[in-house]
C-alpha positions in Angstrom: 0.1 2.4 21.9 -1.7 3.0 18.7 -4.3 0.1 17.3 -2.4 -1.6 14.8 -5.5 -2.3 13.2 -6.9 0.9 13.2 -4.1 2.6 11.6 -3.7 -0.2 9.0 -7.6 1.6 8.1 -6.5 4.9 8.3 -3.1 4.6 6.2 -5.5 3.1 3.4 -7.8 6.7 3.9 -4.9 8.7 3.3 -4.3 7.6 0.4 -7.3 9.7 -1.0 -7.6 11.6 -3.4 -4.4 11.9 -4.9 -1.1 9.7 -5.5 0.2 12.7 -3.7 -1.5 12.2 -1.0 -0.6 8.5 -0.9 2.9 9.3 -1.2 2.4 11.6 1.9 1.1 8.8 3.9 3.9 6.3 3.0 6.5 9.5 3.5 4.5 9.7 7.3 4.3 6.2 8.5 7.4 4.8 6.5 11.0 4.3 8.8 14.4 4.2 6.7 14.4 0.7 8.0 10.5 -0.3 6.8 10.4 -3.3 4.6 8.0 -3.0 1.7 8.0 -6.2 -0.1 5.5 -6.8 -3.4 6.3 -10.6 -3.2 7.3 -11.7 -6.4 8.1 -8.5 -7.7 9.7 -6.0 -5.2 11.5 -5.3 -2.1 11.9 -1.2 -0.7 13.9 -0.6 2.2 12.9 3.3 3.4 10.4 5.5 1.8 12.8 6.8 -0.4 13.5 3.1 -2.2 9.4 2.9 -2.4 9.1 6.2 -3.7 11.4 5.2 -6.6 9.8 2.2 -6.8 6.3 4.1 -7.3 7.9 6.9 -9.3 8.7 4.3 -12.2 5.2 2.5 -11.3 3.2 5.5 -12.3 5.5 6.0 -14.9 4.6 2.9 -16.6 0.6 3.9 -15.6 -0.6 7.0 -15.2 -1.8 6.8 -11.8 -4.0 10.0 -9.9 -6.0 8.2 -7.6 -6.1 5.2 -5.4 -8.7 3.4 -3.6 -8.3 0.6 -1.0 -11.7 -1.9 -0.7 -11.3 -3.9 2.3 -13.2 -7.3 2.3 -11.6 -9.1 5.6 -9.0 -7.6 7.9 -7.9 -9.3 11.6 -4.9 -8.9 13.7 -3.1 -10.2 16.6 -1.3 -7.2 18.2 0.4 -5.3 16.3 0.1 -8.0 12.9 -2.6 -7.0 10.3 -3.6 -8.9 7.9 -6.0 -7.6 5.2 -7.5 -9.2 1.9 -8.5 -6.4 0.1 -8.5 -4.6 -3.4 -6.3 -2.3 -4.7 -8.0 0.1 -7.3 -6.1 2.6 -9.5 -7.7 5.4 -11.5 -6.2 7.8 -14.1 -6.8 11.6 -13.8 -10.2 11.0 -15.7 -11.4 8.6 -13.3 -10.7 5.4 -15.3 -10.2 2.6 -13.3 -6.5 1.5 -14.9 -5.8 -1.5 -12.3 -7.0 -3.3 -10.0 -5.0 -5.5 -8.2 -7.2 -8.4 -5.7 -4.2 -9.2 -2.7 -3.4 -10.2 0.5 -1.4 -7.8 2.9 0.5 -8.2 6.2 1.3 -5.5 8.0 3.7 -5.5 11.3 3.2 -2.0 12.6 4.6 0.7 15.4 2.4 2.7 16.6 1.3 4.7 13.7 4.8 3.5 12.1 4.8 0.7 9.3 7.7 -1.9 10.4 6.9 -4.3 7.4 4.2 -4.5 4.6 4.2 -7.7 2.2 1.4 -8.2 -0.3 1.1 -11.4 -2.2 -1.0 -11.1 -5.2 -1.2 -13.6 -8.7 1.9 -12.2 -10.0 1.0 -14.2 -13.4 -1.3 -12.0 -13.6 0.2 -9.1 -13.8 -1.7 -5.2 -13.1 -5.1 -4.5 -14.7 
């Protein structure tokens, strides 16, 4: 069996250099039954629910590029947990958002079985 941790690092690499690409990596390691839940905000069932929910996400920003910072991770078979930051550039480069979160990650292999992230939804993105 995959590292759980391990592959919780490489989905954040594929997520370079392109939305695109990002989409590509949830499309790969997404099950119709995967649970993607922004607490607070959003719950996807299936890569097709979060790719609508992304689709009206980068319609609201104009997303290119995404780039995952990792300042802690640690797991206990095949839980992740990462505190990390979520940057979000436009096609110029411009940092747009920047979102400082917590993740959990339940994983299968190289398949995602749940992925919650709890961020200050008060906030809000930038």
């Amino acid at each position: 069996m995959a590292d759980a941790q391990a592959e919780v690092l490489a989905f954040f690499e594929e997520w370079k250099p392109t939305l695109a690409n990002m989409m590509a990596s949830m499309e790969k390691r997404f099950t119709d039954q995967t649970v993607w839940e922004n607490v607070g905000i959003s719950k996807t069932t299936g890569f097709a629910e979060a790719k609508a929910f992304m689709d009206g996400f980068a319609h609201m920003y104009p997303i290119e590029s995404g780039e995952v910072i990792v300042h802690h991770i640690a797991s206990n078979g095949n839980v992740v947990l990462t505190e990390r930051t979520d940057n979000f550039h436009n096609k110029d480069g411009k940092l747009i958002i920047s979102l400082k979160l917590m993740g959990v990650f339940e994983m299968d292999g190289d398949k995602i079985i749940s992925w919650r992230d709890y961020f200050d939804t008060a906030k809000g993105f930038g």
